[in-house]
N, C-alpha and C positions, 0 to 999 in steps of 0.2 A: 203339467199343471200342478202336481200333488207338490213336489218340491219347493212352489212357491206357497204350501197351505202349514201354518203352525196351530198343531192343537194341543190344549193343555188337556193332558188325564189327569183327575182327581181321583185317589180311590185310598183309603188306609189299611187295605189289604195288600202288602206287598208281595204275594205272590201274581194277582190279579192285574195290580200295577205293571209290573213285570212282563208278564202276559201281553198285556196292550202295547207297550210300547213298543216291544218286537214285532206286532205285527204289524202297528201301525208302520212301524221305519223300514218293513218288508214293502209297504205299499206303497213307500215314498213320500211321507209326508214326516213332517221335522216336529219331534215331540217334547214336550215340556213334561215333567212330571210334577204332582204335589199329593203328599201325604195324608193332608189335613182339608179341611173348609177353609181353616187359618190362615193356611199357607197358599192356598188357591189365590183369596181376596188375596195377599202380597202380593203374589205373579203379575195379577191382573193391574195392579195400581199401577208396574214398573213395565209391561212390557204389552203390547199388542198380543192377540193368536186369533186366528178362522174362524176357531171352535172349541167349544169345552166337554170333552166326555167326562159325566159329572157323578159321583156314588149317592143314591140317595141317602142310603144309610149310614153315614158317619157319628163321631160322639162330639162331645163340645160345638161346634159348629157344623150343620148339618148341610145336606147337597140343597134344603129350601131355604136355607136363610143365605147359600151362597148362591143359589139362581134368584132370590130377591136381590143381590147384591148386583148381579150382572145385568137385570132388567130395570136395576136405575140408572145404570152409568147413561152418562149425558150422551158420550156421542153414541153412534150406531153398536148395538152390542155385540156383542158373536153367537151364535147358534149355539143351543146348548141342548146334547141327547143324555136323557137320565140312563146312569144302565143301578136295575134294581132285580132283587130277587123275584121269582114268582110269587111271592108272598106280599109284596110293595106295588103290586101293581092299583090297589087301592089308590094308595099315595101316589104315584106318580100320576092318575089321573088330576089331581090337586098339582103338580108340578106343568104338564100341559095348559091346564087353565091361566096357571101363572106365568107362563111364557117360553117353554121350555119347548125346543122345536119335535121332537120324537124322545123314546126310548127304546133300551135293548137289554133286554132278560139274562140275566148272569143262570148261569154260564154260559156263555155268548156262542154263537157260530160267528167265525168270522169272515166268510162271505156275505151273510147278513147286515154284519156291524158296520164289513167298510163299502157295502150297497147305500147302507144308511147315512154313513160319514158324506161318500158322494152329494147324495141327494141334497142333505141339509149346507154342503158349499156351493151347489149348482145353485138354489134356492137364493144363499146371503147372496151372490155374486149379481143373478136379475135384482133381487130386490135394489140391491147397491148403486146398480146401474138406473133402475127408474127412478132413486129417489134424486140420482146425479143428474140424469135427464130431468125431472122436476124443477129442479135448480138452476138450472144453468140455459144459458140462451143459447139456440141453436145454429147459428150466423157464427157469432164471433167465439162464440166458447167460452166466453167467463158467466161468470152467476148473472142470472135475470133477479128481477125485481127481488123475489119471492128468498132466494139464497141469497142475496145480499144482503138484503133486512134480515133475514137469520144470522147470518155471517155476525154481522154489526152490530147488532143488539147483544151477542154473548161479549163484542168486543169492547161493548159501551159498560155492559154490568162488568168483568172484568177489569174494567179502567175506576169504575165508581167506587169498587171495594180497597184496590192499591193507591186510589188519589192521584191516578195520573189522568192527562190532558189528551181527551181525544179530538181530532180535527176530522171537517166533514167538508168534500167540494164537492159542485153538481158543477158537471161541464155540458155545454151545447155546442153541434156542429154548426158552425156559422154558414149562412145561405144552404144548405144539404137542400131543402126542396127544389134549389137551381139547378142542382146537381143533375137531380132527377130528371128535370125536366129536359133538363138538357143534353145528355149525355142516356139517359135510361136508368132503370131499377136494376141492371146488375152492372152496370157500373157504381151503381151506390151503396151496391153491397159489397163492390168492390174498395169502396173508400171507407166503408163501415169495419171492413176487419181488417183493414192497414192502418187505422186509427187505432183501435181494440189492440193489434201488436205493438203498436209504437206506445200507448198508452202502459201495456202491461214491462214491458221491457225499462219503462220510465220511471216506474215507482219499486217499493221493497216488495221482496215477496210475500212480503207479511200484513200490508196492505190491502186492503178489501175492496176488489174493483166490481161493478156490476154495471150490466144496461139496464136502463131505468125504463126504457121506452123507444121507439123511434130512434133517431139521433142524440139521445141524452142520456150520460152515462154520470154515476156517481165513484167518489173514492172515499174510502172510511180508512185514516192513519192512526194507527192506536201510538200511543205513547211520542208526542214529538208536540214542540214549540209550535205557534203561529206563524211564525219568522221560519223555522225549516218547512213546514208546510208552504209557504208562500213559497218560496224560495224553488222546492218541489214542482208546484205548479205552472210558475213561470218557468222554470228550464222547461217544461215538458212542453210550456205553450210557444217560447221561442223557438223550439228545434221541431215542433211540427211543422210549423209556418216554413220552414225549408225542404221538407219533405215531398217529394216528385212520385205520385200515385197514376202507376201505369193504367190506363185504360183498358188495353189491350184490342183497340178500334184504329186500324189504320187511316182511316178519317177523321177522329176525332181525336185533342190533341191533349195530353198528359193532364192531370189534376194539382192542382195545391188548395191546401184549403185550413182554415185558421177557426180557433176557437176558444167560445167566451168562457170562464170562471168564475163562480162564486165561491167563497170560501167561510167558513167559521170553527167554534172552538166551543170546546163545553168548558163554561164557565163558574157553573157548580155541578153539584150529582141530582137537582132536577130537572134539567136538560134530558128529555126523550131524542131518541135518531127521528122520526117523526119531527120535534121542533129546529132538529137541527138541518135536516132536510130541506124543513121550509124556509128556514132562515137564510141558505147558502143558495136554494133556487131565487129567491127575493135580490140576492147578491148579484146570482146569474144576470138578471133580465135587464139587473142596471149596467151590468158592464155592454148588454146586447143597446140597451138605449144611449150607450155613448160612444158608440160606433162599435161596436164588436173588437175579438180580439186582444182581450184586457183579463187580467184577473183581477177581482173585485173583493174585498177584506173592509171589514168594520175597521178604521181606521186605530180604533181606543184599545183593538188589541193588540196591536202590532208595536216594537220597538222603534224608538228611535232610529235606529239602523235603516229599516225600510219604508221607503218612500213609494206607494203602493200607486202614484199617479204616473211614474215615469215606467211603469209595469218593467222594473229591472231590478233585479236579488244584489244587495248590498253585500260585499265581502262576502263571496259565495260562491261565483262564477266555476268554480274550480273543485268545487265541492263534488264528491261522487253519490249520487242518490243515496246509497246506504248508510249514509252517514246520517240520515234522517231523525231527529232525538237523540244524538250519540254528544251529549254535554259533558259525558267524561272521558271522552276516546281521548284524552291526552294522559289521564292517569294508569290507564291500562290501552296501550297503542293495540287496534283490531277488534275492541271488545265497546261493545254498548254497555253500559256501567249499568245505566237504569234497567233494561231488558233483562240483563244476568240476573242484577238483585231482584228485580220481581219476579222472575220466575223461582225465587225459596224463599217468595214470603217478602219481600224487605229484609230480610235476615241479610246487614252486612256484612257481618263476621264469619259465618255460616259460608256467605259467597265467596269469600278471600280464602278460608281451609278450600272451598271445592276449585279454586284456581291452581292452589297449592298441589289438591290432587290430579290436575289436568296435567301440569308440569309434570308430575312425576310418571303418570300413568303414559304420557303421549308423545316426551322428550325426542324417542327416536324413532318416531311414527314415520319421521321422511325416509331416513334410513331403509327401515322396513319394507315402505312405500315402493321405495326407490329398486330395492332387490329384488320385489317382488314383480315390478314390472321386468326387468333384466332377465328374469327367470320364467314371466310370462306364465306364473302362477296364481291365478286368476279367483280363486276361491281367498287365497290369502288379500287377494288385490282387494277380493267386493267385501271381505271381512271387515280391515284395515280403514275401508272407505266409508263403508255403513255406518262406522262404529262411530269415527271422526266427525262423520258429518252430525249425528244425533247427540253426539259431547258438545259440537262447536255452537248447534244451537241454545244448546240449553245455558252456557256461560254467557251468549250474545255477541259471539266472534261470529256475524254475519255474514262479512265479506268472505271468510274462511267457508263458513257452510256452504254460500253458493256456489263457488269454487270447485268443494268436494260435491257436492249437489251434483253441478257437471260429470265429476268422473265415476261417480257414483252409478249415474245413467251408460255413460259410455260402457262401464265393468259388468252393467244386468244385460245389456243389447250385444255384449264379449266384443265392442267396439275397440278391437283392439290396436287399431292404428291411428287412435285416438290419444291412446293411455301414455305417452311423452308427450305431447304439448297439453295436456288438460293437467298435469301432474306438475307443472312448472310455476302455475300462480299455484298453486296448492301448499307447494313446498316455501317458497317464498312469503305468504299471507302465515303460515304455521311457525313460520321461522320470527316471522314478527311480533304473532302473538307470546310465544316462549320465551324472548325476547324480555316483551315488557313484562308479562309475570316476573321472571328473573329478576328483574333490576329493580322494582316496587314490592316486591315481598322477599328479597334479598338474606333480612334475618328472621324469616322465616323458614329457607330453603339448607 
């Protein structure tokens, strides 16, 4: 377990620093160092860790102004043991208060410290786990109500500050109480999470799916047209409708089963998920009043293009779900133009130098890739992989991350008879993207 824990030591006593990370990398845990409080807050902007062993007593920025720092960050924060002198034990009762999980008295024992380190990963890992069980439904596995509307709402204020276009659909199981009735309640739990997979596997992984309730589930698409959102929803509501859900009742005979959509769009930045909720269930019940089976769209949003009465995606049919919002994937082939520039700001010039730097940094990634599988050196494999997949996110080469996503999984699970067919869209999607950087930033390179 330690292996998979990173913790950052803070301390500006370099022999002390010193100290800790030796024992900690005796103990098997993968250590980050930082000098400063400065340099802490850096670490922390750029990279994840477990846990933070923190100095209280530092100069210019102190171990309370960088555990306030820790106990804002938005998402879940990491455990943080102050280690201070006997003399600081004043103060760090003021660090406890403020959120700091334990401390450990310099000069330290270090069956103490990593009794202590223990404890406080045992500690994040339940907490992590209840607050994931909080969230999430326990049937199908994606977020319930409560993680959804969490989920969405950071996705809605993140879309309101960049001035991009969020889409909201509320789907319903058409006839499910038949189901029930006819068939029983684990057969329709049984149809509940062949829906739940078919639905997850249908949309981006960046898409916000939740059950809402019962049979009704919502999807929250950050940054994409009405027209690809539509477009979305119908592939996923044609290709259920062919979908063959085993029963697993030799008397009773296979499932199909179909279902309605309501769809909409946030139209300015006072649109609440709340109005938009009601507004795409309001969508829902009329596609249910007009026989079920339909997805339903305000017609004044939608283009030209799509004729939202014959429920069929105009010039789309062919489209791969990722391509969702991807209105520049002709200027850079692989790359979501919008998703790369927002994630630095709208800085378009900013995004073209860091394209510049993927080319250069990643050129001969497959190569690498390639040797490393041949050689079945599996630390370079999950290095290579890791690294590729959290680069390929952040430019917006989607297709590329879920790809490496895949082998990513296969190289932590040492699935290694995996690692030649998962490594073959990998290379080919990478080889795409390289590709079109090259040839668009040409006198650049």
């Amino acid at each position: 377990m330690n292996s998979h824990n990173t913790i950052l030591v803070v301390d500006d006593t370099e022999d002390i620093l010193m100290l800790l990370e030796f024992d900690l990398i005796q103990a098997g845990y993968k250590v980050i160092t930082a000098h400063s409080g400065k340099q802490a807050i850096e670490v922390l902007s750029k990279q994840a860790v477990d846990l933070v062993l923190l100095d209280f007593a530092m100069p210019n920025t102190s171990g309370m102004e960088v555990l306030t720092h820790i106990t804002n960050l938005t998402e879940l924060s990491p455990p943080v043991i102050m280690l201070a002198s006997a003399t600081e034990e004043s103060g760090v009762i003021k660090a406890l208060d403020l959120g700091a999980e334990d401390y450990v008295i310099k000069p330290y024992i270090n069956k103490v410290l990593l009794a202590r380190v223990r404890n406080a990963l045992k500690l994040k890992e339940k907490t992590y786990t209840l607050e994931t069980l909080l969230r999430t439904d326990s049937l199908t596995h994606v977020n319930n109500r409560v993680g959804y509307e969490e989920l969405a709402n950071k996705v809605l204020s993140h879309a309101k500050r960049n001035k991009h276009r969020t889409a909201v659909a509320m789907l319903d199981i058409d006839h499910f109480k038949t189901v029930n009735d006819t068939y029983g309640h684990e057969a329709g739990d049984r149809v509940l999470i062949e829906f739940t997979q078919h639905l997850v596997s249908s949309f981006r992984d960046y898409d916000i799916i939740g059950r809402i309730g019962g049979e009704e589930f919502a999807i929250c698409m950050p940054n994409v047209s009405i027209d690809s959102a539509f477009d979305a929803c119908e592939r996923f509501r044609l290709t259920l409708s062919t979908l063959v859900i085993e029963i697993q009742d030799p008397e009773q005979s296979d499932v199909t089963i179909t279902v309605s959509i309501g769809l909409t769009i946030t139209t300015n930045d006072d649109l609440s998920l709340e109005d938009l909720m009601r507004d795409a269930d309001k969508l829902m019940y009329q596609a249910k009043s007009l026989g079920r089976n339909k997805t339903i769209v305000n017609p004044s949003l939608l283009s030209d293009k799509v004729d939202f009465n014959d429920n069929k995606p105009k010039e789309s049919d062919n489209l791969n779900t990722n391509e969702l919002g991807s209105t520049s994937q002709d200027k850079y082939p692989g790359i979501e133009y919008d998703i790369g520039v927002n994630n630095v700001l709208g800085d378009e010039s900013l995004f073209e130098e860091i394209l510049v730097m993927f080319y250069q940094d990643h050129g001969e990634d497959k190569q690498k890739l390639m040797q490393a599988i041949n050689d079945n050196d599996e630390l370079t494999i999950k290095s290579l992989v890791h690294t590729l997949k959290g680069v390929a996110c952040s430019i917006g080469a989607m297709d590329l991350f879920n790809h490496t996503k895949a082998l990513d999984v296969a190289a932590n699970e040492q699935n290694a008879q995996e690692f030649d067919y998962l490594f073959k869209p990998v290379a080919l999607e990478l080889d795409r993207v390289l590709k079109g950087i090259e040839e668009k930033l040409a006198s650049q390179l």
